[in-house]
Residue frames relative to the residue before (quaternion, step in Angstrom):
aa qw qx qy qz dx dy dz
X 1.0000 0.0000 0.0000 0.0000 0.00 0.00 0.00
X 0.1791 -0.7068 0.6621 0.1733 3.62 -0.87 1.05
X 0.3037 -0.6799 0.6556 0.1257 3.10 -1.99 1.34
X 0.3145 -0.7387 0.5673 0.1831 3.69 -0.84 0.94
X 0.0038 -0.8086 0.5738 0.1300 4.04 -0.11 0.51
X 0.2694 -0.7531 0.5920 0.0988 3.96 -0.19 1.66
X 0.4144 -0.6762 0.5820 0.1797 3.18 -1.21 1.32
X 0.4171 -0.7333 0.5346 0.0496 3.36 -1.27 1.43
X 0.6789 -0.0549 0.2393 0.6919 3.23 0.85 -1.60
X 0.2765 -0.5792 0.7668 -0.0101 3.28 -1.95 0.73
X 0.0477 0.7426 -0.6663 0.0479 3.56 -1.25 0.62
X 0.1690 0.8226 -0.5415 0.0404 3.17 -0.27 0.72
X 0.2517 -0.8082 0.5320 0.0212 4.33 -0.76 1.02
X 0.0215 -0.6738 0.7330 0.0909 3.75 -1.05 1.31
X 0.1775 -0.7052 0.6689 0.1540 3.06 -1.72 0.39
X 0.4162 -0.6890 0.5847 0.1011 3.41 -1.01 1.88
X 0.2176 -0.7016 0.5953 0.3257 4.03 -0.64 0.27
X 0.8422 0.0917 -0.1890 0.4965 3.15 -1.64 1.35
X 0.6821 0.3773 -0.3498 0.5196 3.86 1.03 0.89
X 0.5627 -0.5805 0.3716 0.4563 3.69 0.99 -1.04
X 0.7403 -0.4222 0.4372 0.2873 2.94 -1.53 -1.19
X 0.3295 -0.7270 0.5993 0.0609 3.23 -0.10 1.27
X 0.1419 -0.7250 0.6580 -0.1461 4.41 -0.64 1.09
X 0.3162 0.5705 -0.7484 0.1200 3.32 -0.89 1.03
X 0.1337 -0.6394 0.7545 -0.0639 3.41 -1.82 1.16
X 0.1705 -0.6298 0.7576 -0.0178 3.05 -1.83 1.21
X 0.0282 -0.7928 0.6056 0.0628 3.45 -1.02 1.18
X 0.6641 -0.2506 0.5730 0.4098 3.63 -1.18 -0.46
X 0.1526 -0.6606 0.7240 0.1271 4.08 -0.74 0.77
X 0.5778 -0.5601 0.5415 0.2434 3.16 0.09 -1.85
X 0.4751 -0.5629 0.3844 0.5565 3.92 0.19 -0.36
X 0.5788 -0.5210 0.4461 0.4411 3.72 -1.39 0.95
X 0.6366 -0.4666 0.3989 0.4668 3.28 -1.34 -0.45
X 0.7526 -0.3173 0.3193 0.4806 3.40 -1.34 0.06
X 0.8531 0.4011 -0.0152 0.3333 2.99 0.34 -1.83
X 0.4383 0.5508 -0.3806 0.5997 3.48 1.79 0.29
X 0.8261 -0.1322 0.3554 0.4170 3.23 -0.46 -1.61
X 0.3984 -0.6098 0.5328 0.4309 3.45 -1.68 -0.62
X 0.4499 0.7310 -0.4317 0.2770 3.53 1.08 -0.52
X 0.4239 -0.7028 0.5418 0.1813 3.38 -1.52 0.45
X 0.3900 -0.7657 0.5062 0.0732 3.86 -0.74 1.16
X 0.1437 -0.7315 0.6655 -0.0373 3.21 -1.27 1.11
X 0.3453 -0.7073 0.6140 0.0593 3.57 -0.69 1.41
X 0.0324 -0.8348 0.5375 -0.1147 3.07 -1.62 1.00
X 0.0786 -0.8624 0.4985 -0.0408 3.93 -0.31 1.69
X 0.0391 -0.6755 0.7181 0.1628 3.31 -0.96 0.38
X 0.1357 -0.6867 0.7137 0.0243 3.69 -1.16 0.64
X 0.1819 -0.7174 0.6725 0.0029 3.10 -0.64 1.59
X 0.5961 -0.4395 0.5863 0.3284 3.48 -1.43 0.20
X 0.3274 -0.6349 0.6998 0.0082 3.21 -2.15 0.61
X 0.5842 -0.6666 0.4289 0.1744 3.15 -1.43 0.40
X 0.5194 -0.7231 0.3330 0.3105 3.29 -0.01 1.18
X 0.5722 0.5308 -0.2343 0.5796 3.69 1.31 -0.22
X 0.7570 0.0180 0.0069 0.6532 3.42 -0.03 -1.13
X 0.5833 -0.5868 0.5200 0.2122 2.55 -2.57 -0.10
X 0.3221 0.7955 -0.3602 0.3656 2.68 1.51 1.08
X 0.4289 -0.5667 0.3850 0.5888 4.28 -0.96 -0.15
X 0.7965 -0.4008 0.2944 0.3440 3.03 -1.82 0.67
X 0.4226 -0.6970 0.4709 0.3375 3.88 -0.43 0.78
X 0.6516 0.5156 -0.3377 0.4422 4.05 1.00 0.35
X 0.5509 0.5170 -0.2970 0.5839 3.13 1.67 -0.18
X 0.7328 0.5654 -0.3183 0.2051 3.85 0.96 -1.00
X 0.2102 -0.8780 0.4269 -0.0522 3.28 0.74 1.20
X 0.2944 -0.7605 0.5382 0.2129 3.61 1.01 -0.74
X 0.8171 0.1199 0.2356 0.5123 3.63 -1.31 -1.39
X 0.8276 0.5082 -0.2261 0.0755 3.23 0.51 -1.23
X 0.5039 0.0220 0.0993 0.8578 2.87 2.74 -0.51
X 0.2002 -0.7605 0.6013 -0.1412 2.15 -1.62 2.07
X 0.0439 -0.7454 0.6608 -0.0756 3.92 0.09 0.99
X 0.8751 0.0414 -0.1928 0.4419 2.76 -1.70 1.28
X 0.6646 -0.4985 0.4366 0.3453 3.79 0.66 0.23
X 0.7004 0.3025 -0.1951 0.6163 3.63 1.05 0.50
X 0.4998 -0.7804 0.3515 0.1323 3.39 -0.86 1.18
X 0.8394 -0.4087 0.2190 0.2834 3.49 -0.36 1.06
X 0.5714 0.6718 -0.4157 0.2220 3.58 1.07 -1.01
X 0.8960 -0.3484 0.2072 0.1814 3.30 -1.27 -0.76
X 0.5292 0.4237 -0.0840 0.7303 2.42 2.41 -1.29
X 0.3790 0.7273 -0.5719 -0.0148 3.50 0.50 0.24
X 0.6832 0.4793 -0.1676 0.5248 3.77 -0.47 -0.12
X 0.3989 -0.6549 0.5973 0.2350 3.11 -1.61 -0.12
X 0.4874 -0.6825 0.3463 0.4203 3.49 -0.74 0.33
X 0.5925 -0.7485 0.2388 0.1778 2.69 -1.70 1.28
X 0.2835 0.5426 -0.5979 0.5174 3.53 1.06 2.01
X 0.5449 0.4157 -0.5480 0.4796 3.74 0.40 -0.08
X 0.8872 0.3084 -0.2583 0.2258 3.23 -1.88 0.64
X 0.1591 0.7826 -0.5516 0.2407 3.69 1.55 0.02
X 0.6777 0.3805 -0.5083 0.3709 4.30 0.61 -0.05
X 0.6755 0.2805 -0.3335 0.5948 3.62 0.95 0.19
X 0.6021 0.4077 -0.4389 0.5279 4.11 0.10 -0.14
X 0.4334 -0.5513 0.7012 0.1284 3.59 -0.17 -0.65
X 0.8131 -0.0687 0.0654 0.5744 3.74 0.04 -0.60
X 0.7690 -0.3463 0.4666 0.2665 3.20 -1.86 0.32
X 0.1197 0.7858 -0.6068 -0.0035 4.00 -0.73 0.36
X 0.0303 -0.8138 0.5746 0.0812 3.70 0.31 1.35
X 0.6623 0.3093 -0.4687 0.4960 3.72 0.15 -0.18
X 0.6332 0.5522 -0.4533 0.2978 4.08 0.15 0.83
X 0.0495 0.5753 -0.7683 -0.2763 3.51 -0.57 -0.23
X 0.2426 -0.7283 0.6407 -0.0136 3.37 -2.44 0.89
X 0.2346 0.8058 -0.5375 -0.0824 3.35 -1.17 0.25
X 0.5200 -0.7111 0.4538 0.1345 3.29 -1.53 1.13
X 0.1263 -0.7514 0.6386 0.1080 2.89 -1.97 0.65
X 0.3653 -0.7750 0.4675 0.2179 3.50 -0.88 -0.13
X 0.2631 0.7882 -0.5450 -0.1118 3.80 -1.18 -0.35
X 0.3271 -0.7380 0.5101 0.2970 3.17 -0.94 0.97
X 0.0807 0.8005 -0.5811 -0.1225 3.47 -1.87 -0.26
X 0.6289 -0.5873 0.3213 0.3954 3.25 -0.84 -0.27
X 0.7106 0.3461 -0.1364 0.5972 3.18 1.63 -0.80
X 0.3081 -0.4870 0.5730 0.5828 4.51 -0.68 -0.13
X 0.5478 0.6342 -0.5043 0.2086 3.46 0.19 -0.59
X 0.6831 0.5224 -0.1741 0.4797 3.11 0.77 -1.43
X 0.6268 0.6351 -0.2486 0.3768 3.18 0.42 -1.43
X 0.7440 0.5100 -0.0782 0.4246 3.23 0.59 -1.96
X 0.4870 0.5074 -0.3195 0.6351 3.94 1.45 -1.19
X 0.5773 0.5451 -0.3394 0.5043 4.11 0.14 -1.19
X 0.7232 0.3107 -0.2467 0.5653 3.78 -0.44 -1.25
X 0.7050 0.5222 -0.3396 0.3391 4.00 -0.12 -1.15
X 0.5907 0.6682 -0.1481 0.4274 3.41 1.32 -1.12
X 0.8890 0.2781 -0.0688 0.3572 2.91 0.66 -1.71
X 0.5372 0.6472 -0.2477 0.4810 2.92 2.03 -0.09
X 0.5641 0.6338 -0.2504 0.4662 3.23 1.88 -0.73
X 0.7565 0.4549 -0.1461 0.4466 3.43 1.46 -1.15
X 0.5336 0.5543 -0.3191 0.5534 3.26 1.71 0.09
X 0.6893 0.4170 -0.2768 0.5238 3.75 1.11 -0.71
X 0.4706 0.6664 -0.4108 0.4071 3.38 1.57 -0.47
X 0.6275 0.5547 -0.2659 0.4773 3.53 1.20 -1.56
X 0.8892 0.3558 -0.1546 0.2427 3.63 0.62 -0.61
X 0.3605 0.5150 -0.3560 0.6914 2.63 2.03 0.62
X 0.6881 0.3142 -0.3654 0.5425 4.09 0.15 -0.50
X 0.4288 0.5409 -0.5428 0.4784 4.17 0.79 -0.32
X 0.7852 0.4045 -0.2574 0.3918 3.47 -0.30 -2.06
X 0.6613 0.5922 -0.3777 0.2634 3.79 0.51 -1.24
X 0.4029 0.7413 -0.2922 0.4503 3.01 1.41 -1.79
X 0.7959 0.3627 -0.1608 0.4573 3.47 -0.79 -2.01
X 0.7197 0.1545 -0.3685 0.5677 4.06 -0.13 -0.54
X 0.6421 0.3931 -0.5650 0.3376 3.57 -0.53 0.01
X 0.5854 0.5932 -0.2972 0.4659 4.00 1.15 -0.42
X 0.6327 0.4418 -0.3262 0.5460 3.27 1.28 -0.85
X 0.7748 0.2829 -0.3041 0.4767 3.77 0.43 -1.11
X 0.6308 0.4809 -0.4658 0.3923 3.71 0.22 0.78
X 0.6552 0.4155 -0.3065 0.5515 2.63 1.36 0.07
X 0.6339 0.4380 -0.3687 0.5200 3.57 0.81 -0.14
X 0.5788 0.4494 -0.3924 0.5559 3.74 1.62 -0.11
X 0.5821 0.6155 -0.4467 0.2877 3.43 0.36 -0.19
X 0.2263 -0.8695 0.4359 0.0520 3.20 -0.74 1.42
């Protein structure tokens, strides 16, 4: 007899030097609503770091205009704090602020590949943001 074990949640952590931990989770949603659809929903969090000072995002991350993640610009207040959303994190994250996406499908599979994706291309943005800026600084401090 074959056992099938169905992914619930996913958790998966980059670490940015001299910025933190980068947090993206994919949970189980559930089925759309009635009145939407029949498909089944997959929830999505990124949990950016905070500033070791305030409760605020990490002041290397505040980019502004310049990068948008999750649909909302960079600033300080991005996110919510990182107590909102314990049905996709699993646990409390006070040094984070977070925000969520979604995707329906027909399959978690799908669904789950959807959310993974789009969370990849959103951390993708914030890793080429940060690179960008130090590589500007050390060409310029190489520049002879």
């Amino acid at each position: 007899m074959k056992t099938k074990t169905k992914k619930t949640r996913t958790e998966r952590t980059m670490t940015i030097d001299g910025i933190g931990d980068l947090i993206a989770f994919v949970a189980r949603g559930g089925q759309d609503a009635l009145n939407r659809s029949d498909l089944i929903s997959v929830n999505g969090a990124l949990a950016l770091p905070l500033d070791k000072e305030f409760n605020l995002l990490h002041k290397k991350l505040q980019f502004g205009e310049r990068c948008a993640v999750l649909s909302q610009n960079l600033t300080c207040l991005w996110g919510e704090g990182g107590d909102s959303h314990p049905e996709i994190t699993g646990r409390p994250l006070p040094q984070h602020r977070i925000r969520t996406c979604y995707a329906t499908a027909t399959t978690w599979k799908e669904a789950f590949a959807q959310v993974d994706a789009h969370l990849d291309r959103e951390i993708a943005k914030i890793v080429d943001v940060v690179e960008t800026r130090r590589k500007a600084l050390a060409d310029a401090e190489n520049d002879d």
